[in-house]
Structure formats: structure tokens, C-alpha cells
N, C-alpha and C positions, 0 to 999 in steps of 0.2 A: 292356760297361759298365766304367767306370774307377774306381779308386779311388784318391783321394791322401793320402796321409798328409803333414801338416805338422804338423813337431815343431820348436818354441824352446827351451826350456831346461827345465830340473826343472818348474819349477813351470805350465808351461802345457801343454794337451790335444795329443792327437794328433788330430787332424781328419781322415777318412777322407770324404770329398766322392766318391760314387757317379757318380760321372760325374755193357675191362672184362672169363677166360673167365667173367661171372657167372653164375649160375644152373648150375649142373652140369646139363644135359640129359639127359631119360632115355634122350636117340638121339641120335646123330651128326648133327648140322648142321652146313656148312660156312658159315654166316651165324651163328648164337648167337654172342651176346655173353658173351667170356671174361672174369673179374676177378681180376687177379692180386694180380686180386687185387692317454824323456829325458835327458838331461844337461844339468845346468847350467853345464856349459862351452860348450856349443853354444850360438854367437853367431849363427850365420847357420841358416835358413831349411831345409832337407830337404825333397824331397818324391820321394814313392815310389808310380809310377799301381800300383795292384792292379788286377787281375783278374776281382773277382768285385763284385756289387752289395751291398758291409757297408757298411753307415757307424759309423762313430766316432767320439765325440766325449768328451771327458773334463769332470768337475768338478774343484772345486779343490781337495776335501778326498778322502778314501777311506773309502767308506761304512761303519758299522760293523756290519752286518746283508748274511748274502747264504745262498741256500739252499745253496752248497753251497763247500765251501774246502778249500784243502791247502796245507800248512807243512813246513818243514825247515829246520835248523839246523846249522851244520860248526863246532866250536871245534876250538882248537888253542892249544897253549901253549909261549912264546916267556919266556927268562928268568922262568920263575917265573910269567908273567903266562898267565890266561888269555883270551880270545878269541874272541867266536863271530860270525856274521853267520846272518841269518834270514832267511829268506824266504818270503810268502804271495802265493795266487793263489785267488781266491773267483770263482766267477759267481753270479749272481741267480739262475740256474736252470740244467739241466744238458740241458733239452729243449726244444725249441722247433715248434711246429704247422708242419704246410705251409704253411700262407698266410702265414708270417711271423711274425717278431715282436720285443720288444725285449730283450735281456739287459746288462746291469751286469757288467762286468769289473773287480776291483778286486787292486791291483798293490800290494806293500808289501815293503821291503826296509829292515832297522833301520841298517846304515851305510854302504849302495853305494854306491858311485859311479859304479858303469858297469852297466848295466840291458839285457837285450834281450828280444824276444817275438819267438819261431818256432809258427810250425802245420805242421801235416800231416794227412792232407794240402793243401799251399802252396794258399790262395785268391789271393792275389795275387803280380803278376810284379812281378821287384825283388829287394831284400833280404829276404834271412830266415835269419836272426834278420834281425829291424828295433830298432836304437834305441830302447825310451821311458824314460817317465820311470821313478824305481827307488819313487815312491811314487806315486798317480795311479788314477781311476777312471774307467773308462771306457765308453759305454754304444755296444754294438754294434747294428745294428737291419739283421733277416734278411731278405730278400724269399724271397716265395714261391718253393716249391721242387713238381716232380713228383716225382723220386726222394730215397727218402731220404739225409743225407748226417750226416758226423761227423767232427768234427776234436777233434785233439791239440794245446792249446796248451801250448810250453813257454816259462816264464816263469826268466829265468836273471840272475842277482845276483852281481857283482865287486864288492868292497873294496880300498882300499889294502895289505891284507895279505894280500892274491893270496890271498882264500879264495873261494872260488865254491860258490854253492845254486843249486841247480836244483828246481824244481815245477813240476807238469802237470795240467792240467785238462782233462777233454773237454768239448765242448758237442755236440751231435747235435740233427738236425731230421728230422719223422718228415714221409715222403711221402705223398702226394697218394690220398686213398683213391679218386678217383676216376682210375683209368687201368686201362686191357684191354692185353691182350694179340693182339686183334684189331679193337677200335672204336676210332677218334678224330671225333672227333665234337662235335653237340649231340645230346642228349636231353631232349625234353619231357616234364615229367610229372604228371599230369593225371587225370582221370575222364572217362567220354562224350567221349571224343574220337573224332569221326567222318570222321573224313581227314587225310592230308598230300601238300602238295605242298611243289615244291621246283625250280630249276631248278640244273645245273652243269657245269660241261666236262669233255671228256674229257683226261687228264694220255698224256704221254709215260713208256713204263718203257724203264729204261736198261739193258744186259748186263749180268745177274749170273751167274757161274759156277755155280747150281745154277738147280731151277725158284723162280720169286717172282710174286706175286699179287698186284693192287690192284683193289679193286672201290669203284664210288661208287654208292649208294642211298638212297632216301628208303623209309620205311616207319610202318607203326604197330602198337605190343605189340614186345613180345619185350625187353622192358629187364629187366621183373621175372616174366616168366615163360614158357612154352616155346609163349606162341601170339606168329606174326609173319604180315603181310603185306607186300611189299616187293616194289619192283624197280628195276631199276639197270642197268649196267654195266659188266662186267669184263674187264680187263687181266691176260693171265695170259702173261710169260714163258717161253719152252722154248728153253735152251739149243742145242738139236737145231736146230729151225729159225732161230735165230740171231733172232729176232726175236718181238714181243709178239702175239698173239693178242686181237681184241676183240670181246665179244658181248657184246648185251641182252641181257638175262635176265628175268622176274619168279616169286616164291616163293608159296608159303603152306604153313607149317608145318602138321603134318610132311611134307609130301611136300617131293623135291629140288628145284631152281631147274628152271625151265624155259625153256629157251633163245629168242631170237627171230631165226631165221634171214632170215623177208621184211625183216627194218630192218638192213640192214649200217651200220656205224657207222666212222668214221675217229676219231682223236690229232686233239685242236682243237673239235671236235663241241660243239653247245649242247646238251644236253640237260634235257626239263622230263617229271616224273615228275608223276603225279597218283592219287593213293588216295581213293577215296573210297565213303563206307557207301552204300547205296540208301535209298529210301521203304518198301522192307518190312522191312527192318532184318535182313535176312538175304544179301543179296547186295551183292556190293563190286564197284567199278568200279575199273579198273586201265588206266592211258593210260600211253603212252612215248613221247616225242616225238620227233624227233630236228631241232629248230629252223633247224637249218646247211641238213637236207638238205629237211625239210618233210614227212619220212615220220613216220606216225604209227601204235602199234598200240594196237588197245583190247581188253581181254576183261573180260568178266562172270563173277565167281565166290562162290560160298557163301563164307563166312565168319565163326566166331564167334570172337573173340575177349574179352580181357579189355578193349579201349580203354583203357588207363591207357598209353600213354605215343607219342610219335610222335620218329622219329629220321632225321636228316641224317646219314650217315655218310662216311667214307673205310674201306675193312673191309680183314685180311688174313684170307684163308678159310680154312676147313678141308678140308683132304682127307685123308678117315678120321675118326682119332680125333688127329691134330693140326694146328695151326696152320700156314697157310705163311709164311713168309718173305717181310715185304710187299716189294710191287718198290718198287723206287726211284723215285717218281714225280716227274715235274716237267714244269710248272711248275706253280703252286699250285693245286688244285681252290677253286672257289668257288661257296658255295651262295647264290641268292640267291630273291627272292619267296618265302621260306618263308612257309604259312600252314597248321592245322591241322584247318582247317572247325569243326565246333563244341566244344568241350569246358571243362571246368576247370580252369586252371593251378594247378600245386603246385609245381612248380620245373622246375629250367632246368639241365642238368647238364653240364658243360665237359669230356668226353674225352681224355684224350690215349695214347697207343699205346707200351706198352712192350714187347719183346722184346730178349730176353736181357740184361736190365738196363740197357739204356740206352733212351732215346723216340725210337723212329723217326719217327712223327706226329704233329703239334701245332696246333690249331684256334686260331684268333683268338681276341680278345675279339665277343662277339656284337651283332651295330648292328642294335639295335632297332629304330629306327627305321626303314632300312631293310630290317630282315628278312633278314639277311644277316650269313655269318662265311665267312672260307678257311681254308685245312688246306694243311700245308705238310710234309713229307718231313723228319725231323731233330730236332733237341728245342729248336729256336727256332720259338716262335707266330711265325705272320706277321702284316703289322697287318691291323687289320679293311678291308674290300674300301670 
């Protein structure tokens, strides 16, 4: 996304035109869900695309109220006379939520002439310092954000009498409480919920120089607590063989995954997963389809669970007591016919997959209608399917 800034003189705006490990486990699971947790001489027109989605737009006065501000002043005396030039830089706030929001930047300098605002770290490509105006308010408005992030604005003030103030202001946005270290995903969350299903493909993993993992599964429980029932798919890298390894699988916590050797599965494969409770409310039905080839397995197993939650995933596993390294998958996994047989909606939870401080995995916005999101590799959502 772009940003322009168009600056005219002193007195008019700068316009910026926008173009989970949760739950600690009291056992090793390689499926648990981890949570990581201006100038007035300027006659012609400027404009500067930025980088990042801010928009900016200024009033015509400078507010006289903001929660948080900073000043300095340089004098200096010339013949007897004295001399100072000042300079303020206020925001409306110094914090801003993940999902967004609007802050008030307000600029003031008592006799510059020549005015610039730099950041860092740089959100937009271009100039920086950029041109504004030396007096001017102006309202930034954040989009959402999954990591947290924080910038240094510095606000800097020339006069005629080559004095120069400099102030700085931080603004910072807190990240996304909802992202793992091994799920991206949707999670449903609910009571009595007695099934999910779910259909998706198999992704391609690319050579990475260590081992890397990507596993796709439907399941229900294990968001808020250590009962899960699931099964899926896994893609697991070995640089030894030079190539990705792929097996069904299906779980029930605590025991480990258990593998499905009679369905060999290919990279492209339709696969449709099916959970679902029985009539005596003690044993679960578990289907993996594999649609491309027409093979299908089914087993019957006990199962108590909490039912509060049922989940679409893209997962990086655990072997041992850490996280692997998701592989690099592509092309997009996409869930689709999601339904979760009976239950009560509480919410609808949007995943995305952080390791090592950056998002490796990013799920769409979710179509409701029809029952479907994709999950893309990197920390740009893909559009919904």
C-alpha cells in the first residue's frame, strides 16, 4: 500500500492518501496450540508515495489539548539582543491498539521558517526528513497491525537566524494478542460442539537448509485446554533426502499422532477431514478423505472432551519440547465447506503464526457465507478464497 503526502504551503495539510504456544501443556504435544504469546514558499505541489498504510491529514489550527507533548527551546544573543526559537511536537496518544486507530499529531514552531518530520523506524519510501508545515495538526490514522511496532518521530525547526530545535515523540502500537507460535488459523469458540469438518489441499514445501514442518488439520478442543481430537496432513522436510515427506495422520490427546500408512497422499491432493461425536456421546467418528485419489479412512474412537472450540489449522509441530521451523509452503492452503455439526457460537478467532518475531502464516479474512478462508506463507493475509 502507498502513501502520498501532498504538501502546498504553510497553511494547508499534508495529505497522506493510503494508497497461539497457549495453554502450557502438562506433556509434550507436537499439535498444542503455543501463544506467544510545510512551507510557505512552496508554490508547487510535492508528493511523496510512503510505504506503509498511515493516512494523514491536517486541520487548519493546532489543537490545544493532546495526552502527551515535548518542547525545546535554543536562544542565543546577537548584539546585545536576545533570541530564541521553540519548538513543540504533542500526540493525542502515545499508544495505539492492534486493530488500529486514530492519533493527532500536533507541530508548532514560534518563528521557522523551514520545518521537517523524520521517523524511525522509516514507514515510508521517499524523503525523510519530509517537508511540513512549521505550525499544523495533523491526524494519523494506524491499520491494524499483528506485531507490535514503534516509531520515533522527529520533529525539526530552522529560522532565519540559522537556529535549529529538534523534539521527538514516540508513538507505538501493541500487537495482536491473538497469534501462536505454531497455529494460523481459524478457531471456533463455542459450547456443545459436536463435530468439524473441513475440506483443503495439500501445499508444496520448498528446501530449507535445516528440518521444517507444515501440517493442515481440522479438529475440535485443544484451544483452551489440553483435550484435542484432529486429523490432517503433514509435510515434513528432511534435508537428508532432499525432499518433503507427506503423511495422514489423525490424534487424540494425550496419546501421539497416529499415522495413516493405507492413504498415500501427493503436493495438490483435495483433502476433506470429518470429526464427528456419536449417539452415545462417548465415541467419535473420524474420516480422511483423500478426494483427488477417492481413498478414504475411517476409525471409531472414545473420546471426552471439553467441546468448546473446533479449529481449521495450518500448524508448525513440535518435536520434543520445541516448535519446528514451519516449512515454507506454497501455494496457498484453503479451507473450505467448513461446518461444526451442533454447537454454540462465542467467537470466531483469526490466527496468525509468529516465529522468531516476524509472521510466517497469515489466514484471510473468513467468507462466511461460503465457509471458507486461505492461509498463505509470510505476513501478507491472502484474499479470501
Amino acid at each position: 500500500m502507498g502513501v502520498v503526502i501532498e504538501h502546498e504551503s504553510l497553511q494547508d495539510c499534508i495529505v497522506r492518501d493510503e494508497a497461539r504456544v497457549s495453554l502450557p501443556a502438562n506433556r509434550v504435544n507436537p499439535h498444542a496450540r503455543v501463544t506467544e504469546a510545510g512551507d510557505a514558499t512552496a508554490a508547487r505541489l510535492r508528493r511523496l508515495v510512503l510505504g506503509v498504510a498511515v493516512v494523514l491529514a491536517c486541520s487548519a489550527a493546532v489543537a490545544s489539548a493532546a495526552s502527551a507533548a515535548v518542547s525545546a527551546r535554543t536562544c542565543s544573543v546577537t548584539r546585545g539582543r536576545r533570541a530564541c526559537e521553540t519548538a513543540r511536537i504533542a500526540v493525542s496518544t502515545t499508544s495505539v491498539a492492534y486493530t488500529g486507530g486514530t492519533v493527532t499529531i500536533h507541530l508548532a514552531a514560534s518563528g521557522a521558517t523551514s520545518c521537517t518530520l523524520a521517523v524511525a523506524p522509516a514507514f515510508w519510501s521517499g524523503r525523510n526528513p519530509v517537508p511540513v508545515a512549521c505550525r499544523g495538526s495533523y491526524v494519523a490514522r494506524v491499520p491494524r497491525t499483528v506485531l507490535a511496532r514503534r516509531w520515533i518521530f522527529r520533529f525539526t525547526a530552522r529560522n532565519r537566524r540559522r537556529q535549529v530545535v529538534v523534539v521527538r515523540q514516540a508513538l507505538a502500537q501493541r500487537g495482536d494478542p491473538n497469534t501462536s507460535s505454531n497455529w494460523s488459523g481459524y478457531v471456533f469458540e463455542g459450547f456443545g460442539i459436536t463435530g468439524a469438518r473441513g475440506t483443503f489441499n495439500v501445499p508444496a514445501l520448498s528446501p530449507t537448509p535445516g528440518l521444517s514442518d507444515t501440517t493442515e488439520w481440522v479438529g475440535v478442543d485443544g484451544n483452551s485446554d489440553n483435550t484435542l481430537i484432529q486429523a490432517g496432513i503433514d509435510e515434513q522436510y528432511i534435508p537428508k533426502l532432499g525432499h518433503a515427506v507427506i503423511t495422514p495422520w489423525w490424534e487424540i490427546l494425550p496419546a501421539s499422532e497416529t499415522p495413516i500408512p493405507s492413504m498415500p497422499v501427493a503436493v495438490g491432493d483435495s483433502i476433506t477431514v470429518a470429526i464427528q461425536e456419536q449417539p452415545d456421546l462417548a465415541t467419535w467418528q473420524i474420516t480422511e478423505t483423500d478426494n483427488t485419489t477417492g481413498q478414504t479412512f475411517t476409525t471409531m474412537q472414545p473420546y471426552q472432551g471439553q467441546q468448546t472450540s473446533a479449529e481449521w489449522i495450518v500448524e508448525a509441530p513440535s518435536i520434543g519440547s520445541s516448535v519446528v521451523t514451519l516449512g515454507v509452503y506454497a501455494p496457498r492452503v484453503t479451507f473450505s465447506g467448513l461446518s461444526i455439526g451442533l454447537g454454540v457460537p462465542v467467537a470466531l478467532d483469526r490466527l496468525f503464526m509468529v516465529q522468531n518475531d516476524a509472521v510466517v502464516s497469515s489466514p484471510s479474512s473468513f467468507d462466511g457465507a461460503a465457509g471458507a478462508f486461505s492461509v498463505a506463507y509470510g505476513p501478507n493475509p491472502p484474499p479470501a478464497p
